[in-house]
LUMMAR-194536 format. One record per residue (C-alpha): residue number from 1; residue in three letters; x, y, z. Coordinates in Angstrom, 2 decimals. Each point is the difference from the previous one (the first is absolute). Layout:
<rs>
+-----+------+---------+---------+---------+
: seq : type :      c1 :      c2 :      c3 :
+-----+------+---------+---------+---------+
: NUM :  ALA :       X :       Y :       Z :
...
+-----+------+---------+---------+---------+
</rs>
This chain:
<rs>
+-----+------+---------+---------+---------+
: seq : type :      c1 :      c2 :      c3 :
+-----+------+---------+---------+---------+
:   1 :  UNK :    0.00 :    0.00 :    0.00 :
:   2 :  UNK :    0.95 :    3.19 :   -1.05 :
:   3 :  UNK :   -1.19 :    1.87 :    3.65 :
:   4 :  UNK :   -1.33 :   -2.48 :    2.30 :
:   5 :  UNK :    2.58 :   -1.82 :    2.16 :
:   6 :  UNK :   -0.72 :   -3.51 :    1.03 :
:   7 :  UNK :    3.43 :   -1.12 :    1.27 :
:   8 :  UNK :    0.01 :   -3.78 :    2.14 :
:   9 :  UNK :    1.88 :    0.59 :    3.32 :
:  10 :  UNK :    3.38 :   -1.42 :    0.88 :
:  11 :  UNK :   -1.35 :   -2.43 :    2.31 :
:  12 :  UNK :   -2.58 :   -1.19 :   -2.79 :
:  13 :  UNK :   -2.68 :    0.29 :    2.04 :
:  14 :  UNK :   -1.91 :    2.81 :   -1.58 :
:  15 :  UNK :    0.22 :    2.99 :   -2.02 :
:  16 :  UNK :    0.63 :    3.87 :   -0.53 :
:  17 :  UNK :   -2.81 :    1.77 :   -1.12 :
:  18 :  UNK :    0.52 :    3.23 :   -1.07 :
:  19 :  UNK :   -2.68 :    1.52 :   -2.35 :
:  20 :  UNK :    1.05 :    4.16 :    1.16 :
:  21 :  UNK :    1.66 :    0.65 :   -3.17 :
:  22 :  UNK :   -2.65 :   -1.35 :   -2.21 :
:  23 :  UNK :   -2.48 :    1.62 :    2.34 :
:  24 :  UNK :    2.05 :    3.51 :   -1.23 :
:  25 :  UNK :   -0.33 :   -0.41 :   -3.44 :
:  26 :  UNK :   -2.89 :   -1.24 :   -0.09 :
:  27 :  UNK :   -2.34 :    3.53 :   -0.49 :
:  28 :  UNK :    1.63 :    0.42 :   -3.08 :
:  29 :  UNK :    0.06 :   -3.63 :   -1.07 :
:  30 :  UNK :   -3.82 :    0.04 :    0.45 :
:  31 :  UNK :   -0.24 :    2.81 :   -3.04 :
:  32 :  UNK :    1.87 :   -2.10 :   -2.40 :
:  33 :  UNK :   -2.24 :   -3.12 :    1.15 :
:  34 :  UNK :   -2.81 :   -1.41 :   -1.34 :
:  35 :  UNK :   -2.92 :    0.65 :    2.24 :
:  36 :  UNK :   -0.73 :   -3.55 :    1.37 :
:  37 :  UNK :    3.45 :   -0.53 :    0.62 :
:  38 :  UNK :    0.39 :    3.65 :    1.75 :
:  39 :  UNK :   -3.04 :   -0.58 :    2.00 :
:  40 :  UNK :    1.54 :   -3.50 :    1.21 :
:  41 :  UNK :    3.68 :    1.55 :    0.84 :
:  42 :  UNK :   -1.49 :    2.71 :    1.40 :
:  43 :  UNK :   -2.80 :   -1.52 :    2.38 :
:  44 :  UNK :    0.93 :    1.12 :    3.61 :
:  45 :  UNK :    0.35 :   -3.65 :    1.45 :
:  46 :  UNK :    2.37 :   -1.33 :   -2.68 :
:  47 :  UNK :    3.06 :    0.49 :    1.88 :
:  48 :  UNK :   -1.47 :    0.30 :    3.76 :
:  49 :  UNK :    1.36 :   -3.39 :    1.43 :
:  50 :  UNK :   -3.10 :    0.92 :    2.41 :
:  51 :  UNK :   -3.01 :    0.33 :   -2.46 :
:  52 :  UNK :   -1.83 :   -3.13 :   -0.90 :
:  53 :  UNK :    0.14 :    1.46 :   -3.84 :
:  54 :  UNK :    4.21 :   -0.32 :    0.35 :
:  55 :  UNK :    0.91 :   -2.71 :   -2.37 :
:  56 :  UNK :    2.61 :   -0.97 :    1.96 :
:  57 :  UNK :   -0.38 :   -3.73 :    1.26 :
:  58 :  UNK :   -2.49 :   -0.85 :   -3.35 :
:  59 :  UNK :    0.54 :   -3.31 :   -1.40 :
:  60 :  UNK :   -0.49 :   -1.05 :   -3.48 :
:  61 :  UNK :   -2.88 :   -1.96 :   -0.52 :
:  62 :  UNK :   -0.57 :   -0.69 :   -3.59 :
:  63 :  UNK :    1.18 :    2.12 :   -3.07 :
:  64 :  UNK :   -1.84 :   -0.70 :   -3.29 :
:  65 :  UNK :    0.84 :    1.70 :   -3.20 :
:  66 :  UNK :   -1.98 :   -0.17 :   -3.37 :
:  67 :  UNK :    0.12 :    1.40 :   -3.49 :
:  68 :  UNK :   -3.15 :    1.16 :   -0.55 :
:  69 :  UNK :    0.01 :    0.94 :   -4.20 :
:  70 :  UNK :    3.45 :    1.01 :    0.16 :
:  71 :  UNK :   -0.21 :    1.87 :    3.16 :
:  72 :  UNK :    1.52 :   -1.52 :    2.93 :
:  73 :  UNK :   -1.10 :    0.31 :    3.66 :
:  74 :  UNK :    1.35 :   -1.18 :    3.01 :
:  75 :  UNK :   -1.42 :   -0.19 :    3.30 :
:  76 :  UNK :    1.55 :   -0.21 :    3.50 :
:  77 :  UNK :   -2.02 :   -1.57 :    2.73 :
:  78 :  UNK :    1.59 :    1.05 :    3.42 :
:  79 :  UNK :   -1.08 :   -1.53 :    3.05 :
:  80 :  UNK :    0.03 :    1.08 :    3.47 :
:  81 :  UNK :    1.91 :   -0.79 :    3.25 :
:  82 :  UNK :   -2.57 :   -0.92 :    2.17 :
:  83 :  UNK :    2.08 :    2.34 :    2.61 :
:  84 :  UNK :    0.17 :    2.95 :   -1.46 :
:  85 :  UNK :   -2.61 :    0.28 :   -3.47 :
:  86 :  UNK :   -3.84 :    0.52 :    0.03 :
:  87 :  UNK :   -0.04 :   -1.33 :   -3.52 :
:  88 :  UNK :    2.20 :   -0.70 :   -2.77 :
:  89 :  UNK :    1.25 :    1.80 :   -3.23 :
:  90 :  UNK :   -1.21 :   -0.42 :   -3.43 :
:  91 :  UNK :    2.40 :    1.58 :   -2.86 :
:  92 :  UNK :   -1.03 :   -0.08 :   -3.92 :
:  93 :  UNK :    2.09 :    1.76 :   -1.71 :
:  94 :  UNK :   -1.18 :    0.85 :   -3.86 :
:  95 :  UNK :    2.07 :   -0.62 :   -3.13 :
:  96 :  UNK :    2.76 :   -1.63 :    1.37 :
:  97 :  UNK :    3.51 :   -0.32 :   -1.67 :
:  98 :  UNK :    1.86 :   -1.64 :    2.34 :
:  99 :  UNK :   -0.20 :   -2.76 :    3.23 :
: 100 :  UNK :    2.82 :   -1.31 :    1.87 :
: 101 :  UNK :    0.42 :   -1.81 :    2.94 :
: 102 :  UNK :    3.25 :   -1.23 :    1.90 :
: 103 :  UNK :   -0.83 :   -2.18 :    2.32 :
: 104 :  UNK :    3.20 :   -1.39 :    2.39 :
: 105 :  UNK :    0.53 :   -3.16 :    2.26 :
: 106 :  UNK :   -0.45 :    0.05 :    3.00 :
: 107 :  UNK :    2.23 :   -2.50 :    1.92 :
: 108 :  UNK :   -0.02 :   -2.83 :   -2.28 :
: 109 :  UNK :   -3.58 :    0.37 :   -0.39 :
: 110 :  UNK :   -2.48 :    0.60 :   -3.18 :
: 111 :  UNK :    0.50 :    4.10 :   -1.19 :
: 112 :  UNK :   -2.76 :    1.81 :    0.89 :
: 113 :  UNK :   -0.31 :    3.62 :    0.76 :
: 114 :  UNK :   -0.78 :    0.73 :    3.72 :
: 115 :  UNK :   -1.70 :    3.03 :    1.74 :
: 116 :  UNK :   -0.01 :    3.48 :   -1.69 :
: 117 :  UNK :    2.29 :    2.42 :    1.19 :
: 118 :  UNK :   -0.68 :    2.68 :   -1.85 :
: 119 :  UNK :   -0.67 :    1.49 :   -4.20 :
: 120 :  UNK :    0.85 :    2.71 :   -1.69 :
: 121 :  UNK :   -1.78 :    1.91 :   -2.80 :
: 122 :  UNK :    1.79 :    1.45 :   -2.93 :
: 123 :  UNK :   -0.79 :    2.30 :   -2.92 :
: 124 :  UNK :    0.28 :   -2.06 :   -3.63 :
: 125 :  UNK :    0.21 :    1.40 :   -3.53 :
: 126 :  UNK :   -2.67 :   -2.95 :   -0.06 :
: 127 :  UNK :   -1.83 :    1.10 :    3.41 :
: 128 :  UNK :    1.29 :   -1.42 :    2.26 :
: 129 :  UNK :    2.54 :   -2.27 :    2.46 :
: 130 :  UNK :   -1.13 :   -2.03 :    2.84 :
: 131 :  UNK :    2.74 :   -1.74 :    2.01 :
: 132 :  UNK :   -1.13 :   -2.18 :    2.75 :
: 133 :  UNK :    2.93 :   -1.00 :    2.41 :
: 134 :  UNK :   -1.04 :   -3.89 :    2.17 :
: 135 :  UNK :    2.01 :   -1.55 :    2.84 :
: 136 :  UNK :    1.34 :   -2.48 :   -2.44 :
: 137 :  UNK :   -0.52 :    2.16 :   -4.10 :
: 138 :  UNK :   -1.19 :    2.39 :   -1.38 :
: 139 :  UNK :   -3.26 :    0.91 :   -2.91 :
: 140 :  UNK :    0.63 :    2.30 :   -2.31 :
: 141 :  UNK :   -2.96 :    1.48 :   -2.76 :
: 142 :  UNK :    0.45 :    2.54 :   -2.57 :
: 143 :  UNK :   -3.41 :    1.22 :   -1.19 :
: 144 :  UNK :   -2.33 :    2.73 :   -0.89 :
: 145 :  UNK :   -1.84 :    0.58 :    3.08 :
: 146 :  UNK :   -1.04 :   -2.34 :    3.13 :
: 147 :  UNK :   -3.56 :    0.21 :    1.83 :
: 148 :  UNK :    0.74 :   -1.02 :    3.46 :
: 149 :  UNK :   -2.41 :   -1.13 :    2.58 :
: 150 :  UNK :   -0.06 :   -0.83 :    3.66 :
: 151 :  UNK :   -3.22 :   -3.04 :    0.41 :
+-----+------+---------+---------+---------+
</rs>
């Protein structure tokens, strides 16, 4: 990520999170973003490790992407920790030009991608970047806009 820090601590046992210098940009980020996507960045629980609306702690849940006449859409479903999340997260982001997903090992077992740390949302000749940082990967969407939706 270009901003946000997610850095794992020495001892391994959890991680830096340090959105402040995305946080700074981020009023004149929103201008230059599409208005989903600036909407979602910009909600005022995103980054408050305190608000149930902070994605931090989300889990993957199921990701499904489909070419729909030549238009591809992906969508995210997020779902809660039953600690901290009154819902879950559902992202669909609209004419989609790129997916990825690194997904590590985790001590010799089956990669998967972990809790969510934290994302970042970037401006895109396109529309748009979304990077999603996990205990154990990462997600990472280039698209036109997203629609994102806490249910």
């Amino acid at each position: 990520m270009q901003y946000v820090r997610v850095e794992p601590l020495a001892d391994r046992y959890g991680y830096h999170l340090d959105p402040q210098a995305y946080l700074e940009v981020l009023p004149r980020l929103a201008g230059e973003l599409p208005a989903g996507a600036a909407a979602f960045a910009t909600d005022s629980g995103h980054y408050d490790f305190r608000d149930s609306r902070c994605v931090k702690d989300l889990e993957l849940g199921r990701a499904t992407l489909a070419d729909d006449q030549g238009e591809i859409s992906l969508e995210l479903l997020l779902t809660p920790n039953e600690w901290k999340h009154e819902s879950g997260l559902r992202i669909r982001y609209a004419q989609v030009q790129s997916f990825r997903v690194d997904a590590a090992e985790s001590d010799g077992t089956l990669p998967r991608l972990g809790d969510l740390q934290l994302d970042e949302v970037l401006p895109h000749p396109s529309g748009m970047t979304h990077e999603i940082a996990f205990t154990s990967g990462s997600i990472f969407v280039v698209a036109a806009d997203l629609v994102a939706a806490w249910e």
